[in-house]
C-alpha positions as CSV (number, residue, x, y, z in Angstrom):
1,X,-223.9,82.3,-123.3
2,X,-220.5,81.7,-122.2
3,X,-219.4,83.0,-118.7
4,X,-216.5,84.1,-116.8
5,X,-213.9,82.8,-120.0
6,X,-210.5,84.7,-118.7
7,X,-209.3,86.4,-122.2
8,X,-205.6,84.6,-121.6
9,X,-208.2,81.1,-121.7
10,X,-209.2,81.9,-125.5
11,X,-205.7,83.0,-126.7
12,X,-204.5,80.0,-126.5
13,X,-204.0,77.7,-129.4
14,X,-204.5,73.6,-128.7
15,X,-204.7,71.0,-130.7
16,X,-206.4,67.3,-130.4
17,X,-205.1,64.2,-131.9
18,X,-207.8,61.9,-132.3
19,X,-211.4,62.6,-132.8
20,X,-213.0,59.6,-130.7
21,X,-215.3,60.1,-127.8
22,X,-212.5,61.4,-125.6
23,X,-211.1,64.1,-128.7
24,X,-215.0,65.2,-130.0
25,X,-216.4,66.2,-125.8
26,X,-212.7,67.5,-125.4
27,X,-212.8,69.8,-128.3
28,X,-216.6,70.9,-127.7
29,X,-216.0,71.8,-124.3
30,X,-213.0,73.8,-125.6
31,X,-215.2,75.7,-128.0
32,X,-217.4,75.9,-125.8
33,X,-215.6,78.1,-124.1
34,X,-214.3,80.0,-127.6
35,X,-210.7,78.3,-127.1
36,X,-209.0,78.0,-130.6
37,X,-208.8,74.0,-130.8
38,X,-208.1,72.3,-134.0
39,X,-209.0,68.6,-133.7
40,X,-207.2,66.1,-136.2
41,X,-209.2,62.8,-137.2
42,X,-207.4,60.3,-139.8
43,X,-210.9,58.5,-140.8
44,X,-213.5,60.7,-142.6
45,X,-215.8,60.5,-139.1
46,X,-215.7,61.2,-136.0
47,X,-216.2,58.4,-133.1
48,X,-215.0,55.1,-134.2
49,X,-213.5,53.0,-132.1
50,X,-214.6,50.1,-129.4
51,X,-218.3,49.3,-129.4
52,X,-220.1,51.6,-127.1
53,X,-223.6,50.6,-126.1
54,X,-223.8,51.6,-122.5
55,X,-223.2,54.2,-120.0
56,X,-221.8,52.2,-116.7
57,X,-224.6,50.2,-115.7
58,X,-223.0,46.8,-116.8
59,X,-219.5,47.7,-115.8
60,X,-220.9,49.5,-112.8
61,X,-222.1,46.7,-111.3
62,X,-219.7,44.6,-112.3
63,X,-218.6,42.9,-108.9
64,X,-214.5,43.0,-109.4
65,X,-214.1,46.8,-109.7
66,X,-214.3,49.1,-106.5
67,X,-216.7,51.3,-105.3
68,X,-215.2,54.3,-105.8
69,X,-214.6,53.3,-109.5
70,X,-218.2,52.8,-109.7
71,X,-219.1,56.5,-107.5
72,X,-216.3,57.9,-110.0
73,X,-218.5,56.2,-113.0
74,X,-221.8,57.4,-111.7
75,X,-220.9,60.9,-111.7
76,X,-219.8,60.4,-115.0
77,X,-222.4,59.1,-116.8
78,X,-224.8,61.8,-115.4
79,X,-222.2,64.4,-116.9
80,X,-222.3,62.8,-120.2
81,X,-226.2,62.3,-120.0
82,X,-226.4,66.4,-119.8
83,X,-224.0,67.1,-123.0
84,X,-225.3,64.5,-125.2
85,X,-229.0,64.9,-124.5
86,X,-229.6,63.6,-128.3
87,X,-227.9,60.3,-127.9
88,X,-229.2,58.2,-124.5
89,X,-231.6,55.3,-125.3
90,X,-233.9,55.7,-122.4
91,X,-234.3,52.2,-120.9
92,X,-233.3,50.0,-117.8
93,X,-230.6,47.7,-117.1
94,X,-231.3,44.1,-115.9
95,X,-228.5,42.4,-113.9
96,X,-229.0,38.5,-113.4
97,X,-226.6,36.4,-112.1
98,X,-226.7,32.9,-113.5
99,X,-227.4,29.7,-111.3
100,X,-223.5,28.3,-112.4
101,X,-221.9,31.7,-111.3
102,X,-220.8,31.8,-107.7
103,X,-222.2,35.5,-107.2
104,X,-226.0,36.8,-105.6
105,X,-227.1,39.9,-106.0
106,X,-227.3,40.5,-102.1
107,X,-223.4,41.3,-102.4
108,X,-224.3,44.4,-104.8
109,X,-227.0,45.6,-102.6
110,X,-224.2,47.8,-100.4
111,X,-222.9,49.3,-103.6
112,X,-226.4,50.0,-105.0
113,X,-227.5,52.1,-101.8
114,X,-223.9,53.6,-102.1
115,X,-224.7,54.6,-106.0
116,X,-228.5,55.9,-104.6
117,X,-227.1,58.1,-102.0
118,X,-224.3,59.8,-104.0
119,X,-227.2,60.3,-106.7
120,X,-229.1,61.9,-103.7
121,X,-226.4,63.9,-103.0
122,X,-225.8,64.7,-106.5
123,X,-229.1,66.3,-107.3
124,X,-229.1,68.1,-104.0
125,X,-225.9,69.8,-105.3
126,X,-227.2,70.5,-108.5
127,X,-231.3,69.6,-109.7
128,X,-230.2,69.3,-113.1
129,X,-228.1,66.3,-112.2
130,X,-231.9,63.8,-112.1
131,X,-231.3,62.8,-115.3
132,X,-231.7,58.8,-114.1
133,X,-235.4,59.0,-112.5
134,X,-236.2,59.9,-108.6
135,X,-233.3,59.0,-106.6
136,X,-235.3,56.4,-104.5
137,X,-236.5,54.9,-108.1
138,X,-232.9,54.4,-109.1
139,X,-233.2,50.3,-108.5
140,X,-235.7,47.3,-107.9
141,X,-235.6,43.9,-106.9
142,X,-237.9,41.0,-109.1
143,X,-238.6,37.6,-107.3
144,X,-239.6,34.7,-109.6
145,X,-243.4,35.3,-108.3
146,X,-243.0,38.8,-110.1
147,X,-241.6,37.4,-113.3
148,X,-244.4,34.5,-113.2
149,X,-247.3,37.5,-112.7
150,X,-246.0,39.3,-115.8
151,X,-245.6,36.3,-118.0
152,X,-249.4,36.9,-118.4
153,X,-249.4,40.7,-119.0
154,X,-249.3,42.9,-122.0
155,X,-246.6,45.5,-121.9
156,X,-248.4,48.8,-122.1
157,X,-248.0,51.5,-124.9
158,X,-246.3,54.1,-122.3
159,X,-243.3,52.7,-120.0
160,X,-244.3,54.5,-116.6
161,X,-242.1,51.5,-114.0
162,X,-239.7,49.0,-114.0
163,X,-242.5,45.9,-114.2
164,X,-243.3,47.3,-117.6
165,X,-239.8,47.0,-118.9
166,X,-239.4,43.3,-117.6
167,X,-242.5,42.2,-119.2
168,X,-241.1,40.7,-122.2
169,X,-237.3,39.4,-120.2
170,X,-240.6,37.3,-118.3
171,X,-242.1,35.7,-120.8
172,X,-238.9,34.4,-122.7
173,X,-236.1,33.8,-119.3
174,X,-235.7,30.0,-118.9
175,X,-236.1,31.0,-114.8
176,X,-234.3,27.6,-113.7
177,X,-231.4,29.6,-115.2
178,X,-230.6,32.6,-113.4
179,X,-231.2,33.3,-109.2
180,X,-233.5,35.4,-107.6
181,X,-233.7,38.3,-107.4
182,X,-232.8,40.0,-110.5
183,X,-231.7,43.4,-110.1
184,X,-233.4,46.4,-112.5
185,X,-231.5,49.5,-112.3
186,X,-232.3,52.7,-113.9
187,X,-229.2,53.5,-116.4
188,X,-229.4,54.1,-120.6
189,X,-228.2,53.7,-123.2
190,X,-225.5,55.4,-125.4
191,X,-225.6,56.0,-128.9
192,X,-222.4,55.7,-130.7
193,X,-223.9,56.6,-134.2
194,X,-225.4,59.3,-132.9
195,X,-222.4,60.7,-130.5
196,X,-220.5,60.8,-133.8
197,X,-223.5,63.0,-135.3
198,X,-223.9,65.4,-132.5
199,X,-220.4,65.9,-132.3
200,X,-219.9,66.4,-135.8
201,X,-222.7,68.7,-136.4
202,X,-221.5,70.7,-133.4
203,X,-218.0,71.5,-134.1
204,X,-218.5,72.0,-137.9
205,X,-221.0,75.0,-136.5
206,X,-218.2,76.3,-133.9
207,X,-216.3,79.4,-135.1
208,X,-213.8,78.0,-132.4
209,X,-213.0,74.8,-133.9
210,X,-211.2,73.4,-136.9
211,X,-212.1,69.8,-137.6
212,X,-209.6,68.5,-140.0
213,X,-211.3,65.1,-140.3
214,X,-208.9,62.8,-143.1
215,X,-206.0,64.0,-141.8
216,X,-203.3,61.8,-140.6
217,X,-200.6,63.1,-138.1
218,X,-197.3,61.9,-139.2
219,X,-195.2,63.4,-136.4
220,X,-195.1,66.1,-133.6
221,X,-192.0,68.0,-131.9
222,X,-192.1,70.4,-129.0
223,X,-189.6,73.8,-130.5
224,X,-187.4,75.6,-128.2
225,X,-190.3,78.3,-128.4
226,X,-192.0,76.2,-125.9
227,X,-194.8,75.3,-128.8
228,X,-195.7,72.0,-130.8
229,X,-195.6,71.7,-134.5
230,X,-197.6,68.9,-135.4
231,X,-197.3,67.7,-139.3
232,X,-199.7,66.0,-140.9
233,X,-201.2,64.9,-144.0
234,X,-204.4,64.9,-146.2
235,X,-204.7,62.9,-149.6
236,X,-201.0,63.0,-149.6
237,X,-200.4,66.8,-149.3
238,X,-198.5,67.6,-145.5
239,X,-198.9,70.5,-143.6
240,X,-197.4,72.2,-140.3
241,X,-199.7,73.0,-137.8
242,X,-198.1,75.0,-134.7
243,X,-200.2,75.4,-131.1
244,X,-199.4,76.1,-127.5
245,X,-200.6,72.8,-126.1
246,X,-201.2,69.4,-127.5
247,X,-203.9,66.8,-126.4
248,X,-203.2,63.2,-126.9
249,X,-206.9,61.5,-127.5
250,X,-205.6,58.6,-130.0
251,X,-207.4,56.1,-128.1
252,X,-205.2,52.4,-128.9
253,X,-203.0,54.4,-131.1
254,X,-201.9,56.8,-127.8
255,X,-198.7,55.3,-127.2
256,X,-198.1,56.3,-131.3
257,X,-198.2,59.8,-130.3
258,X,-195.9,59.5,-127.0
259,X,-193.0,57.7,-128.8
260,X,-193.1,60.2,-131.2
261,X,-193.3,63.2,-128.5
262,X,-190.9,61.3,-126.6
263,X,-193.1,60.9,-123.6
264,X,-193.0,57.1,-122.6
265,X,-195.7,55.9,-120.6
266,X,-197.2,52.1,-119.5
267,X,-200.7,50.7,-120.8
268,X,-202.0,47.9,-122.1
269,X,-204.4,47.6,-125.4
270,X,-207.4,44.9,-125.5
271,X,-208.8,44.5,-129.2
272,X,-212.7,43.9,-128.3
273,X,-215.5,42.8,-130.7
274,X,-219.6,43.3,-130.3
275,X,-222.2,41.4,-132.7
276,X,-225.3,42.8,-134.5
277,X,-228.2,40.7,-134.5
278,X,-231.7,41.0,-135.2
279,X,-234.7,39.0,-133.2
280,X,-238.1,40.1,-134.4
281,X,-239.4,41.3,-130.8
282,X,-242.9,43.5,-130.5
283,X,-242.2,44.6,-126.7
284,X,-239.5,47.2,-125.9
285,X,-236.9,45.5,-124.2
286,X,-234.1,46.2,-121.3
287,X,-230.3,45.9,-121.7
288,X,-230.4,42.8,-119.8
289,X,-226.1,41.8,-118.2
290,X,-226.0,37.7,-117.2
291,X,-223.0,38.1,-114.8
292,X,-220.2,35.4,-115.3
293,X,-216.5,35.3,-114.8
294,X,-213.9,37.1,-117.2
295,X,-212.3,34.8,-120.1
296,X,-214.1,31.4,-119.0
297,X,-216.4,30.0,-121.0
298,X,-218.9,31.2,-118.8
299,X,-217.9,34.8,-118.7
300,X,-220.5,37.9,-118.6
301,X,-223.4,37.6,-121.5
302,X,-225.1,41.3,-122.2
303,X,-228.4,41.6,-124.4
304,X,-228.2,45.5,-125.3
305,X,-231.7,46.3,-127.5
306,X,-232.2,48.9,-130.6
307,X,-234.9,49.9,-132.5
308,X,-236.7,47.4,-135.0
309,X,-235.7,44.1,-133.5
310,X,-231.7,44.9,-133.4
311,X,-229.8,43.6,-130.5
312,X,-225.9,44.2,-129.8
313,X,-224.1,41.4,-128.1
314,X,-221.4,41.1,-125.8
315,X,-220.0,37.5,-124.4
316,X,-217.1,38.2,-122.4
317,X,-214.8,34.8,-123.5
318,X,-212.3,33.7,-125.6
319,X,-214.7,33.1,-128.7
320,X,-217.0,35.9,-128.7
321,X,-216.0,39.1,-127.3
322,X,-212.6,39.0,-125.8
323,X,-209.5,37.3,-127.8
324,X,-206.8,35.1,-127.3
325,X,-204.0,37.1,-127.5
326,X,-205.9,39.9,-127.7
327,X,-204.3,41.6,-124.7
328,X,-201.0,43.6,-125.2
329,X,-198.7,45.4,-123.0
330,X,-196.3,48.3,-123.7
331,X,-192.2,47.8,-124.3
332,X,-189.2,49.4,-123.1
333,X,-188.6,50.2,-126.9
334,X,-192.0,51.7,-127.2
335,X,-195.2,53.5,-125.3
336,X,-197.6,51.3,-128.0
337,X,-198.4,48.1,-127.3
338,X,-198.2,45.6,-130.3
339,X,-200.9,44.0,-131.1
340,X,-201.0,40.8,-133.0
341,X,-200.9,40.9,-136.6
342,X,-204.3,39.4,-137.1
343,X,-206.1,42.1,-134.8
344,X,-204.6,44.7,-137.0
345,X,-205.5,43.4,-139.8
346,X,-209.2,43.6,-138.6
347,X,-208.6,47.5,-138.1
348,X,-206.9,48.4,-141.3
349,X,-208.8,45.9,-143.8
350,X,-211.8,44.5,-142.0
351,X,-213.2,40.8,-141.1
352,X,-213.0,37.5,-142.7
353,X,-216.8,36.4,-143.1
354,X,-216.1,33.3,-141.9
355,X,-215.0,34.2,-138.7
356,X,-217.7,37.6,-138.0
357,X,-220.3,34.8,-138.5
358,X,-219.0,32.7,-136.5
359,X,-218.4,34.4,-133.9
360,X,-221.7,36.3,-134.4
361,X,-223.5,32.7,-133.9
362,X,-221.8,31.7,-130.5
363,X,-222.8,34.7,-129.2
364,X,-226.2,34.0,-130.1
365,X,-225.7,30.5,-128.4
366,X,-224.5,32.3,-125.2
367,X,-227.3,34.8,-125.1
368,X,-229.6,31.3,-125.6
369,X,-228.4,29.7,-122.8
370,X,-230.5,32.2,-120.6
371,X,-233.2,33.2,-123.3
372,X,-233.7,30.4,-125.1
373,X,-236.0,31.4,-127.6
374,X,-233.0,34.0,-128.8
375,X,-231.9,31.2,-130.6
376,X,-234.1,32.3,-133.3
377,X,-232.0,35.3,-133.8
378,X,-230.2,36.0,-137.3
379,X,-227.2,37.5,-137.7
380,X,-227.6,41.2,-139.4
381,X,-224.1,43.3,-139.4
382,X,-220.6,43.0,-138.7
383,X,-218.9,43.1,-136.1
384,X,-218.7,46.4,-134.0
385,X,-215.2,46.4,-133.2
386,X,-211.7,48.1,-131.8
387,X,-209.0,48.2,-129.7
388,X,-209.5,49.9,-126.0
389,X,-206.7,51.1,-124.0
390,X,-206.2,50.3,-120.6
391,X,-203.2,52.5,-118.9
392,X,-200.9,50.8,-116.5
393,X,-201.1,47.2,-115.2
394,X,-205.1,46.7,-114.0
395,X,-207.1,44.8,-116.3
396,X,-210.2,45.9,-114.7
397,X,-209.7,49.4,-114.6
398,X,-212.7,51.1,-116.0
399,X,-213.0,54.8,-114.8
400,X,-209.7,56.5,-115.5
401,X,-209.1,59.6,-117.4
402,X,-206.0,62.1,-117.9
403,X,-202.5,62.2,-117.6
404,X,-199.9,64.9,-118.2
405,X,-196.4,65.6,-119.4
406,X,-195.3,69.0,-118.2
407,X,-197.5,71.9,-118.8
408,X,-197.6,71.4,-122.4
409,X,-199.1,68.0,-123.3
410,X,-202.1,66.0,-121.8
411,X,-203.2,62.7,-122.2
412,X,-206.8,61.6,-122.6
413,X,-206.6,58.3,-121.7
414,X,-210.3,57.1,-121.1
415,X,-211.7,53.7,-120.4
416,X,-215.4,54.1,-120.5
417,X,-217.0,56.7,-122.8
418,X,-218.7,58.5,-119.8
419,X,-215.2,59.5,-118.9
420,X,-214.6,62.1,-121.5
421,X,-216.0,65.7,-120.0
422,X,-214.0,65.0,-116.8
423,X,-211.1,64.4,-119.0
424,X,-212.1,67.9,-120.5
425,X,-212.4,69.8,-117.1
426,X,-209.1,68.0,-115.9
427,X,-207.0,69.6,-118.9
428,X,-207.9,72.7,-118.8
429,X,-208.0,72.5,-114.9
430,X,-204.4,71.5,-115.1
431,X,-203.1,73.7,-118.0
432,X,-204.2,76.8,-117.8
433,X,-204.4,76.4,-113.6
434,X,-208.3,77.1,-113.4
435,X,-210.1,76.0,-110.1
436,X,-213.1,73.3,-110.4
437,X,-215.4,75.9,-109.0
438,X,-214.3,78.5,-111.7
439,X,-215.1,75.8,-114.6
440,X,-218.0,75.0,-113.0
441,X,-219.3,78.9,-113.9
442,X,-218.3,78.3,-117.5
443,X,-220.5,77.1,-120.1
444,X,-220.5,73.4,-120.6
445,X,-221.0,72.0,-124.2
446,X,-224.1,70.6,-125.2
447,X,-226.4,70.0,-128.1
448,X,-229.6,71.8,-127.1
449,X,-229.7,74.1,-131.0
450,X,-229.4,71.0,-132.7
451,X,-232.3,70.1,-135.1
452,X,-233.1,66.5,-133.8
453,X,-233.6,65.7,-137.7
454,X,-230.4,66.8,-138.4
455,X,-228.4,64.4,-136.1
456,X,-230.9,61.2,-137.4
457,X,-230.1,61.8,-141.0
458,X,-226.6,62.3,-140.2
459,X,-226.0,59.4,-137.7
460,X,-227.7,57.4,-140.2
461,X,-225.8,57.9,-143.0
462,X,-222.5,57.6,-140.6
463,X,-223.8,53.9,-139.9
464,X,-224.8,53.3,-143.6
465,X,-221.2,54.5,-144.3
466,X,-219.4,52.2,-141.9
467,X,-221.7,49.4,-143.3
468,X,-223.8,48.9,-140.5
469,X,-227.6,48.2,-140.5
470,X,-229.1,52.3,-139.9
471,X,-231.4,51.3,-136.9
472,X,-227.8,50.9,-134.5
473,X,-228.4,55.2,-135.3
474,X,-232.4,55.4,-134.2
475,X,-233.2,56.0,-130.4
């Protein structure tokens, strides 16, 4: 039931421009609260975008972004973990750092008992904040005499600890390749197929919301009334949509909005690219992160598991994940950054083969490196791919989240998925001038009526539709 909504709150009319993570949680946490939103999607889905696979273990512990990026993340994720109950793969996070990387993991140990006592803290606040285990669970060290015990063991039908999860990362880790101690850590999964479900299912069910998915926004202008008209078009036919307040989610495409609203603003865009694989496993696996410097050769290898022998892989160089070129930076003639032609073309029309499969394979032979038996792996999709923005100047930057432009027009200008309700809070926070503590009485969106039959069949045929292999959609 929805609590303490001021009546001036649900007069108001906003609109959303873009239906990505950032535009779906923004409008159901708007209609949540029985606002009028009307949320404006060009593809015929919601959630597309950069590959999402994780909530901020990997870039959590990443060891060239603070700590209070990382406390800022944490606090996140858990938020996210409570509206999208439907879509967290439940399973640990290995961090190893390679024998040719200069790192240990005794440099992350201050930052892990940080992250442990703010989760502490966390669910003293609040007891429905435990959503990552018991607090003093929340991470565990391996030596090489632990992996060498469980090379021998069966991984049990039930996962009850952290051994059981690092059963089968044991029995196929070339050892002489990594230094000890590995780091387990209790964070999850993130379903993007199934994010794009929920969310869907949810606002097509809210009274609140009008989801005008296939609907392209040609061009916005704020009236002397002191409202927005936004016009846009579906199958060729354009409308006029007028609202109070207008919420810039376009992901990449932001800076497309601001030139047209006139609201200049710096950023950078990085096109990004993940590979599907399948490795015919019969033991549950880990998302297991091989640390490694940015845009080297050796840069950051990540093993993320899905049902039925799927695995999504990231290599953070040149050839596999990141791209040459594939970094671009706003103009004085324009808020969007240009990317090259080719990395459009990859949006609008898709992959050459060629390249997918090549790529596809060198990420298999940098997963190998460390697992060598992976090289057995097939390649079984294309690419997960998109363009992430990055606002201002910091390449790292990895929790960030809202901007404004007077008292009409909000950007949502997330980095890591587990941004987006704290985007939400901050806009209506900021808009309609509502304390933290009074949104923290109001209902929060979340997907506890939904059938959980529903959201399977529908993230499934979302991944059939985007051409990718339906078990990406299974928890």
């Amino acid at each position: 039931m929805i609590k303490n909504v001021p009546s001036t709150l649900k007069s108001k009319r906003i609109a959303i421009i873009g239906g990505g993570i950032a535009g779906s949680t923004i409008a159901l946490r708007l209609a949540g609260l029985d606002i009028n939103v009307t949320l404006f999607e060009e593809g015929v889905s919601l959630v597309n975008g950069p590959p999402v696979c994780h909530l901020h273990a990997g870039g959590n512990l990443y060891p060239d972004i603070s700590d209070d990026q990382c406390l800022t993340l944490l606090e996140q994720s858990i938020a996210t973990m409570k509206i999208y109950p439907h879509c967290i793969n439940k399973r640990p996070t290995v961090i190893a750092i390679p024998q040719r990387d200069a790192g240990n993991i005794e440099r992350l140990l201050p930052r892990l008992e940080l992250l442990t006592q703010r989760y502490k803290a966390l669910i003293q606040v609040d007891g429905s904040n435990k959503v990552l285990g018991e607090a003093d669970d929340y991470y565990q060290m391996f030596t090489r005499e632990d992996l060498e015990l469980l090379k021998t063991t069966s991984q049990p039908t039930e996962m009850t600890q952290f051994s059981d999860w690092m059963i089968p990362l044991a029995k196929n880790l070339d050892l002489d390749s990594v230094k000890f101690p590995l780091l387990m850590v209790q964070e999850y999964g993130l379903s993007l197929f199934r994010i794009a479900a929920s969310t869907e299912l949810s606002l097509n069910a809210s009274e609140s919301c009008n989801l005008l998915v296939n609907n392209k926004v040609i061009n916005v202008a704020y009236t002397a009334a002191k409202t927005w008209l936004i016009s846009h078009s579906e199958n060729g036919i354009q409308t006029t949509t007028e609202v109070d307040y207008l919420i810039n989610a376009c992901g990449y495409r932001t800076g497309v909005i601001d030139d047209m609203a006139d609201t200049p603003k710096e950023r950078m865009v990085e096109f990004k690219a993940a590979y599907i694989t399948r490795w015919q496993q019969s033991e549950r696996w880990p998302e297991v992160v091989f640390h490694g410097q940015r845009g080297t050769p050796e840069g950051m290898a990540q093993l993320t598991p899905y049902p039925d022998g799927y695995f999504q892989l990231h290599g953070m160089t040149e050839e596999i994940t990141l791209f040459k070129n594939g970094l671009a930076k706003t103009t004085a003639d324009s808020a969007q950054p240009k990317l090259d032609k080719s990395f459009i073309n990859k949006l609008v029309e898709g992959w050459d083969q060629q390249e997918s499969d090549s790529r596809t394979q060198k990420a298999i032979t940098h997963i190998s490196h460390f697992i060598p038996s992976f090289n057995d792996a097939i390649i079984a999709g294309r690419p997960l791919f998109g363009a992430q923005q990055i606002p201002g100047k910091d390449v790292s930057l990895r929790a960030y989240d809202v901007s404004f432009e007077g008292q009409q027009y909000a950007r949502a200008e997330i980095v890591k998925a587990s941004s987006a309700l704290t985007v939400a809070d901050q806009i209506i926070h900021k808009l309609f001038d509502y304390s933290y503590d009074q949104l923290s009485d109001m209902s929060k969106p979340n997907f506890v009526d939904l059938a959980e039959n529903d959201i399977n069949t529908l993230a499934c045929n979302i991944a059939k539709d985007r051409d990718y292999p339906t078990s990406l959609a299974k928890i």
